[in-house]
VOPAGU-2260 file (C-alpha; in pm, 1 decimal, decimal comma):
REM VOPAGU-2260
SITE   aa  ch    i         X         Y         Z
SITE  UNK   A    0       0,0       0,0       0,0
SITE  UNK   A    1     142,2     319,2    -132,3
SITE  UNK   A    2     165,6     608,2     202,7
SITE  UNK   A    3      47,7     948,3      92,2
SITE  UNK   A    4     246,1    1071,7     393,2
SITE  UNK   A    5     618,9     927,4     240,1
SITE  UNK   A    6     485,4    1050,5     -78,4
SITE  UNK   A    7     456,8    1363,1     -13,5
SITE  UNK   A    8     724,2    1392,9     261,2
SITE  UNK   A    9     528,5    1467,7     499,7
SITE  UNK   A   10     653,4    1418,4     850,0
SITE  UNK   A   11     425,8    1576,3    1124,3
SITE  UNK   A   12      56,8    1553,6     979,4
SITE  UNK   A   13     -57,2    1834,8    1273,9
SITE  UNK   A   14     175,9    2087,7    1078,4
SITE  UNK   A   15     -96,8    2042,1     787,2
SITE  UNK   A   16    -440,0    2187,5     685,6
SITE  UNK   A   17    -598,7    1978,0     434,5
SITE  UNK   A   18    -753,7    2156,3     175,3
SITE  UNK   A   19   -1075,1    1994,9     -50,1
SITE  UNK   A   20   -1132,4    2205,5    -310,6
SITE  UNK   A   21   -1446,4    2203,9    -436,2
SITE  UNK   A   22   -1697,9    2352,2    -667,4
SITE  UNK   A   23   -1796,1    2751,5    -601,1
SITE  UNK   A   24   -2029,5    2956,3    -775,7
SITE  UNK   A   25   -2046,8    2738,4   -1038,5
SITE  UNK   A   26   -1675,3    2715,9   -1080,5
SITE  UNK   A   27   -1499,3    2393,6   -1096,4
SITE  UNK   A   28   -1161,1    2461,9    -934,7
SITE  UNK   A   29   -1038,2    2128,6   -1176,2
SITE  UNK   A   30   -1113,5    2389,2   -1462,8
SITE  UNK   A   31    -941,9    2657,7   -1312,4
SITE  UNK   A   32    -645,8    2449,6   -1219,6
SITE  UNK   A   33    -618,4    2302,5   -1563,2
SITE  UNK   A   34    -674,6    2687,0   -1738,4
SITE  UNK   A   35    -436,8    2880,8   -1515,9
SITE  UNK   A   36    -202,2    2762,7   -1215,4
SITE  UNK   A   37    -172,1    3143,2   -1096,5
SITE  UNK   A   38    -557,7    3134,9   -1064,8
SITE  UNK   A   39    -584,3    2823,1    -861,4
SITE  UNK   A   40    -299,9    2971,5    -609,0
SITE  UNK   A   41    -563,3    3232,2    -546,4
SITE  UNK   A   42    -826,6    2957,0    -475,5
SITE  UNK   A   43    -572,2    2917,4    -162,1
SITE  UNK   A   44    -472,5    3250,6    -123,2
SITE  UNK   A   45    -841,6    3345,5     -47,5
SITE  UNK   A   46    -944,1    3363,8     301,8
SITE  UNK   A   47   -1268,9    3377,8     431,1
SITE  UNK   A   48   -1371,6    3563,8     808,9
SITE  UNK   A   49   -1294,9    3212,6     984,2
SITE  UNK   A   50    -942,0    3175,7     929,7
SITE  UNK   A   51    -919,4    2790,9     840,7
SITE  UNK   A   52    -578,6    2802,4     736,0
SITE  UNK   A   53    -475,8    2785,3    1097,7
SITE  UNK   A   54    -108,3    2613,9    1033,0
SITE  UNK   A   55     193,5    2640,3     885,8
SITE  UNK   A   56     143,5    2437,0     546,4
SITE  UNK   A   57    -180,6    2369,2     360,9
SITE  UNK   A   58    -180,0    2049,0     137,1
SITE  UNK   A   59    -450,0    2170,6    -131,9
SITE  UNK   A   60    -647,6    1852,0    -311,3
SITE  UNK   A   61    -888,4    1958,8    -584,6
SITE  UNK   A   62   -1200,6    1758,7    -627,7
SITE  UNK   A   63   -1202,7    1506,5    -978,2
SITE  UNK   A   64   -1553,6    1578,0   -1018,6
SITE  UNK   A   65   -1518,6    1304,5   -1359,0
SITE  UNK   A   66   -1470,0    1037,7   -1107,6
SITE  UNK   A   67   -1704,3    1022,9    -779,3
SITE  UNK   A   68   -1495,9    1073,5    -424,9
SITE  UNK   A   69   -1167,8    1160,2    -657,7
SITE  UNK   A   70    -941,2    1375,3    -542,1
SITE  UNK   A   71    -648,4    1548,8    -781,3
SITE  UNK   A   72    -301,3    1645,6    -584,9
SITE  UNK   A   73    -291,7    2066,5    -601,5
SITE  UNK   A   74      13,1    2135,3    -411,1
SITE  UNK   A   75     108,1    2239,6     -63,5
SITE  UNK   A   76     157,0    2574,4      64,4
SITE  UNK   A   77     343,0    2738,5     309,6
SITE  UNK   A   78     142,7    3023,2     470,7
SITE  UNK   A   79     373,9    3276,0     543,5
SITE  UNK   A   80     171,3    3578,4     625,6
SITE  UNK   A   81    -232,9    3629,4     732,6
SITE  UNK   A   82    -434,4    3903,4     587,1
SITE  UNK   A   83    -747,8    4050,3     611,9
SITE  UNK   A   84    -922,0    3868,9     321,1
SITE  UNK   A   85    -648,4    3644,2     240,2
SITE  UNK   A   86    -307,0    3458,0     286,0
SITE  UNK   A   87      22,8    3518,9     143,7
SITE  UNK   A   88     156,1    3171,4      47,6
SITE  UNK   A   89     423,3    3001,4    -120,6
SITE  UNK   A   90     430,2    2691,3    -273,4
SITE  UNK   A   91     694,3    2463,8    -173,3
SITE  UNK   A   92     867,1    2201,5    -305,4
SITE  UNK   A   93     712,0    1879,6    -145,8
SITE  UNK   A   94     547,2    1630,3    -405,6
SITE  UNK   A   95     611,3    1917,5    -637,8
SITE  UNK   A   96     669,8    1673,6    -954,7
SITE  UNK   A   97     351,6    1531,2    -838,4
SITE  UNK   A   98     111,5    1836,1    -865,7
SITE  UNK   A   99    -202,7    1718,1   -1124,3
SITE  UNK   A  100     -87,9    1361,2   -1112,9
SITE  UNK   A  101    -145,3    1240,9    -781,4
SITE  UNK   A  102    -472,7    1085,1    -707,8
SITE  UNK   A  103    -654,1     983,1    -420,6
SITE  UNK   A  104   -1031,3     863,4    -318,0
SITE  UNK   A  105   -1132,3    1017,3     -25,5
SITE  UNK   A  106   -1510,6    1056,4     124,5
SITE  UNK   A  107   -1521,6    1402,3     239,0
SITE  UNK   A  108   -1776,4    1604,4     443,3
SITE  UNK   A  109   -1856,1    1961,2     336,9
SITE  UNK   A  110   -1603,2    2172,2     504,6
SITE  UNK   A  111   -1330,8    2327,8     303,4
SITE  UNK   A  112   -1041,4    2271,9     520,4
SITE  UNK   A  113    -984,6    1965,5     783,4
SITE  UNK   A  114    -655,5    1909,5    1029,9
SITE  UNK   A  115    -466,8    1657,3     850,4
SITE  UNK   A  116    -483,0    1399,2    1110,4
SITE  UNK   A  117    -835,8    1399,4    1142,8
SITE  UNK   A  118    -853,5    1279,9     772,8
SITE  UNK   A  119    -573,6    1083,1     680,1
SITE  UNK   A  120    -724,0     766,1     740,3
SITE  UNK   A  121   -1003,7     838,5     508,0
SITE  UNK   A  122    -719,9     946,0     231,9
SITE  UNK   A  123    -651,9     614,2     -23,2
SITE  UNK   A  124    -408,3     619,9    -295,2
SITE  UNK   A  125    -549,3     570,6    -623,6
SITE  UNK   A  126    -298,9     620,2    -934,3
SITE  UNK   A  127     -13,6     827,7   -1058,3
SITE  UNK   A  128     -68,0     947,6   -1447,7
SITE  UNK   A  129     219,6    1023,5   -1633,2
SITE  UNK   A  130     147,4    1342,8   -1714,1
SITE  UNK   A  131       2,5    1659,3   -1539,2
SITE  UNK   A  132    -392,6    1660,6   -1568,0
SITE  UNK   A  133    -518,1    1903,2   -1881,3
SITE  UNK   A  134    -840,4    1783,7   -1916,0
SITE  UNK   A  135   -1089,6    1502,9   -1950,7
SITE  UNK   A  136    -992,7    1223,3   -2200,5
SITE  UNK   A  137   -1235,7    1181,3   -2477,7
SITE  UNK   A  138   -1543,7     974,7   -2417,8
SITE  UNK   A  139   -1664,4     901,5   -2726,1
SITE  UNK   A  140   -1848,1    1085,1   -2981,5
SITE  UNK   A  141   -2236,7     981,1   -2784,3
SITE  UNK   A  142   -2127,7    1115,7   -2492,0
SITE  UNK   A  143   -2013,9    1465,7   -2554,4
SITE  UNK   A  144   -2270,2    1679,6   -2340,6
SITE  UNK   A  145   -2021,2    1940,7   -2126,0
SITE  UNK   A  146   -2002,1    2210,9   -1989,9
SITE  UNK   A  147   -1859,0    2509,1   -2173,9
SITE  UNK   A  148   -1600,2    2560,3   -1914,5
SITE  UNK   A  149   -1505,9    2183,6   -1934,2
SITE  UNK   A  150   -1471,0    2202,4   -2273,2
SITE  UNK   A  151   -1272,8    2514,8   -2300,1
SITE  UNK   A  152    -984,0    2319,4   -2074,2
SITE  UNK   A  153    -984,6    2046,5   -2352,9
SITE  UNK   A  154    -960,6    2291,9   -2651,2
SITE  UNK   A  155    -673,6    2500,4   -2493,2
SITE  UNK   A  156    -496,2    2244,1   -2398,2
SITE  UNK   A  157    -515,8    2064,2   -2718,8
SITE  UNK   A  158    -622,7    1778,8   -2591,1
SITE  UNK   A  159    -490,6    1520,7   -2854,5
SITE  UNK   A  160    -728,7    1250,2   -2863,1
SITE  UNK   A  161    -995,5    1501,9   -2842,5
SITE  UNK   A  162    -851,6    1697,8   -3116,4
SITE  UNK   A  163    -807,6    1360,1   -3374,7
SITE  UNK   A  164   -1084,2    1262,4   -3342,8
SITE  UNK   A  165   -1344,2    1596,3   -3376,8
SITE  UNK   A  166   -1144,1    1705,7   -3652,4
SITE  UNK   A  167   -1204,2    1436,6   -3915,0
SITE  UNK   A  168   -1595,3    1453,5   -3810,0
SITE  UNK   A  169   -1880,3    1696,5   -3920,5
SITE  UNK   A  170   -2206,2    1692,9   -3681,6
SITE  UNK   A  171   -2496,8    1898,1   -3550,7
SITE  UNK   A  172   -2494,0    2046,4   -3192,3
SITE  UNK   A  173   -2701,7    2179,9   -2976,3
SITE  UNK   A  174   -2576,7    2523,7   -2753,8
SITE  UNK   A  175   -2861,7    2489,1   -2403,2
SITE  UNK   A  176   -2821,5    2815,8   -2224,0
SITE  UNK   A  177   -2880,6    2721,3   -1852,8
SITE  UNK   A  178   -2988,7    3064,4   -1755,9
SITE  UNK   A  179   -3249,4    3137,5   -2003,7
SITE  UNK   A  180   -3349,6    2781,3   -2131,7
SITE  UNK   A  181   -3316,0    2866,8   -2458,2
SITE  UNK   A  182   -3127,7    2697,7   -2717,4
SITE  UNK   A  183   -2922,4    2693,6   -3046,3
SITE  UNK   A  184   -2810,1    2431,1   -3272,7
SITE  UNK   A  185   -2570,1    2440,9   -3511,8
SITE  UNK   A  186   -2371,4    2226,1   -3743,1
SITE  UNK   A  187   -2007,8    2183,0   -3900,0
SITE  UNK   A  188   -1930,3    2112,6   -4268,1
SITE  UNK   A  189   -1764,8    2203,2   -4582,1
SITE  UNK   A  190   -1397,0    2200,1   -4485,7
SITE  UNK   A  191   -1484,0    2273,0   -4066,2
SITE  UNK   A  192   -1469,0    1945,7   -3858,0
SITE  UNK   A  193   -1613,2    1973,7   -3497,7
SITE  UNK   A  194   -1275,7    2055,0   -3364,5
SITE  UNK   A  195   -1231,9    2380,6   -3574,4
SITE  UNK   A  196   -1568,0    2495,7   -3547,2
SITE  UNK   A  197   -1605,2    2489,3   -3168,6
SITE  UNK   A  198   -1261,6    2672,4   -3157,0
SITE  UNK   A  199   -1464,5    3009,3   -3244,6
SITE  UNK   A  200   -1641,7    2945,1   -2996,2
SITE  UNK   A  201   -1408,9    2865,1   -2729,4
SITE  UNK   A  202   -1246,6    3196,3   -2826,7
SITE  UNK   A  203   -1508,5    3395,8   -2842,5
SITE  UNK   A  204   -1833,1    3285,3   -2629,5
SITE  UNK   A  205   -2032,1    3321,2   -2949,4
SITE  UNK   A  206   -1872,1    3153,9   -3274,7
SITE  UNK   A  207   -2013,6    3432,6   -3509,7
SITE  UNK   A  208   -2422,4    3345,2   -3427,8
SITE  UNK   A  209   -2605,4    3677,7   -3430,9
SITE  UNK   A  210   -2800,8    3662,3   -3124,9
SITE  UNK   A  211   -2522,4    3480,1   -2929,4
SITE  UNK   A  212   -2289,6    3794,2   -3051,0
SITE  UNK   A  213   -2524,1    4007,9   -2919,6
SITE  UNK   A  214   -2531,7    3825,4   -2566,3
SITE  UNK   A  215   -2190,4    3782,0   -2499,9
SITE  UNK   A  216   -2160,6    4145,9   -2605,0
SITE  UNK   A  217   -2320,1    4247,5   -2312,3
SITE  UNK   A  218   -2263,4    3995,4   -2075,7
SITE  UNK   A  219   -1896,7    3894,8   -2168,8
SITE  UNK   A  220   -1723,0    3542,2   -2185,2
SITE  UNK   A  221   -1825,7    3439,7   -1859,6
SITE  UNK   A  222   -2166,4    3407,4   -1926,6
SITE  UNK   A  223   -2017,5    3130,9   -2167,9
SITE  UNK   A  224   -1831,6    2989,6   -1927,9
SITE  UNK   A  225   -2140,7    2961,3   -1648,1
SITE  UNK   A  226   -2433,0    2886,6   -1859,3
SITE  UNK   A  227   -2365,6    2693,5   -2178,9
SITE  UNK   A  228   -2375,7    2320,7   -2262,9
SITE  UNK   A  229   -2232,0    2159,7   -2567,5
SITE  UNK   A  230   -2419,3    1874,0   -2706,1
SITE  UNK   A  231   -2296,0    1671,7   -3042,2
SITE  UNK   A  232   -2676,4    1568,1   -3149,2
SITE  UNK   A  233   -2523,5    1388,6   -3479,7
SITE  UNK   A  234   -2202,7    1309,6   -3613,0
SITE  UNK   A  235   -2096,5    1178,0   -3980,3
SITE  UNK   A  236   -1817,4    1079,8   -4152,2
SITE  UNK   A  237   -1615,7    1394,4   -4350,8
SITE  UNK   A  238   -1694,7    1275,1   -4662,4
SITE  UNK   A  239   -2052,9    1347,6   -4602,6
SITE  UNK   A  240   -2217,9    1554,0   -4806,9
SITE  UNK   A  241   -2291,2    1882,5   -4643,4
SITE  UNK   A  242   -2668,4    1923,5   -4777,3
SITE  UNK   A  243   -2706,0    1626,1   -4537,4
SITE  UNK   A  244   -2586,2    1808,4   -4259,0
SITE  UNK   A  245   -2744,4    2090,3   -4342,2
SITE  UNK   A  246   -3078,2    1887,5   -4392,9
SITE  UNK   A  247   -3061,9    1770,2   -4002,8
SITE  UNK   A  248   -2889,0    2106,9   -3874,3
SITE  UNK   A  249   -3305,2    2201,4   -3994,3
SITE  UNK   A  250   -3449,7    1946,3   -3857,7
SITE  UNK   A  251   -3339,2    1967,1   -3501,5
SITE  UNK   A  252   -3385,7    2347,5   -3495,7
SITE  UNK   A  253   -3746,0    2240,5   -3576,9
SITE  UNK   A  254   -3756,9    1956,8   -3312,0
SITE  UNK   A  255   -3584,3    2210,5   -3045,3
SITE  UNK   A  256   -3824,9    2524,0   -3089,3
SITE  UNK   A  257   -3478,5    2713,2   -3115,3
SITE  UNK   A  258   -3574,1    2981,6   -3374,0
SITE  UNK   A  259   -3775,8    3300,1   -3233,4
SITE  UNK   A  260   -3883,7    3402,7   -2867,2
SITE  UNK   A  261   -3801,6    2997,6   -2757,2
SITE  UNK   A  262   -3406,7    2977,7   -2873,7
SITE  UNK   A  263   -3127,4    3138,0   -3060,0
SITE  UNK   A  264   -3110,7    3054,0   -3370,1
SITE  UNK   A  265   -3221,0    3292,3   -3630,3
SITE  UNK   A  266   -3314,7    3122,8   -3934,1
């Protein structure tokens, strides 16, 4: 049985806070982690009026929401100085070559930070990956319903087995805005695979769509990033002719309400 403990070496467990990041506001620290490291320090940096990070290190574990009572290795921290509304903090070098490969199972109660002891029984090794975590692996073309945060990992990290295989596809998608309900389908062909087509929109919020445009205009990439769901509806092969796909991009905008006061599509 592999010890976190020796792992990590760790040698007094009541020098440590433990630290289960989990979702906030919508936000999936996993997502933030995987986006932008200098982000997720501030996920530890951030103190609320209890002061929880009561010690002198912090090992941070972010929750691996694909996987139920996962846990993904963040770092620890040495908190060098308490603030009002936050902590300065370094990061130090212990299980440093293991930050985003270490993970654990662990079944956690709510609170964000535990003493170390008090937990470390609960804390089970469960793999090593070879490289740092950038994203979910792909699940297959049927299963591709995420969030547009999740996705936006995946497509800046050029996820490669992501990448091969929505390229050499054309499809139909549906865009379900959580906020409003409404929806918007829309469809890659001619020389645009999946891959390149959902690029505008990881870039932009909208991918060119008028009424999208218009929404992300006003409320900026983050309402992207909070509200939207991807769906591939259909896939085909490249060689498909694109009246086909243009035939069921119709048909689901038909079977989904999504033109007028009920979606976003406009025509």
């Amino acid at each position: 049985m592999v010890d976190i403990a020796t792992l990590l070496k760790i040698e007094n467990l009541k020098e440590y806070k433990f630290y289960a990041a989990r979702k906030h506001k919508r936000v999936e620290p996993l997502d933030v982690f995987s986006q932008d490291r200098s982000e997720w320090d501030g996920w530890t940096r951030w103190r609320r009026e209890k002061d929880e990070f009561n010690r002198d290190y912090v090992i941070s574990f972010i929750k691996f929401y694909p996987e139920r009572e996962t846990w993904l290795f963040g770092g620890i921290y040495e908190i060098l100085e308490k603030r009002e509304h936050s902590y300065k903090i370094k990061l130090t070098d212990k299980g440093k070559d293991l930050i985003g490969k270490l993970k654990i199972t662990a079944a956690l109660s709510q609170p964000r930070a535990f003493k170390l002891e008090n937990v470390y029984d609960r804390l089970s090794f469960c793999e090593v990956l070879r490289e740092p975590y950038s994203g979910e692996f792909f699940c297959g073309y049927e299963n591709i319903s995420h969030d547009f945060s999740m996705l936006e990992v995946i497509f800046k990290n050029e996820r490669t087995n992501w990448k091969t295989a929505l390229e050499n596809v054309k499809g139909v998608y549906v865009i379900a805005d959580k906020e409003t309900g409404k929806k918007y389908v829309g469809s890659a062909y001619g020389n645009t695979g999946i891959w390149s087509r959902w690029s505008s929109y990881m870039d932009t919020g909208h991918g060119g769509n008028k009424k999208l445009v218009g929404l992300i205009k006003g409320a900026g990439l983050e309402y992207a990033r909070k509200n939207f769901r991807i769906t591939l509806i259909e896939w085909w092969l490249f060689k498909t002719d694109d009246r086909t796909i243009k035939l069921r991009e119709n048909f689901w905008k038909e079977a989904l309400l999504t033109k007028g006061k009920h979606g976003y599509n406009v025509n």
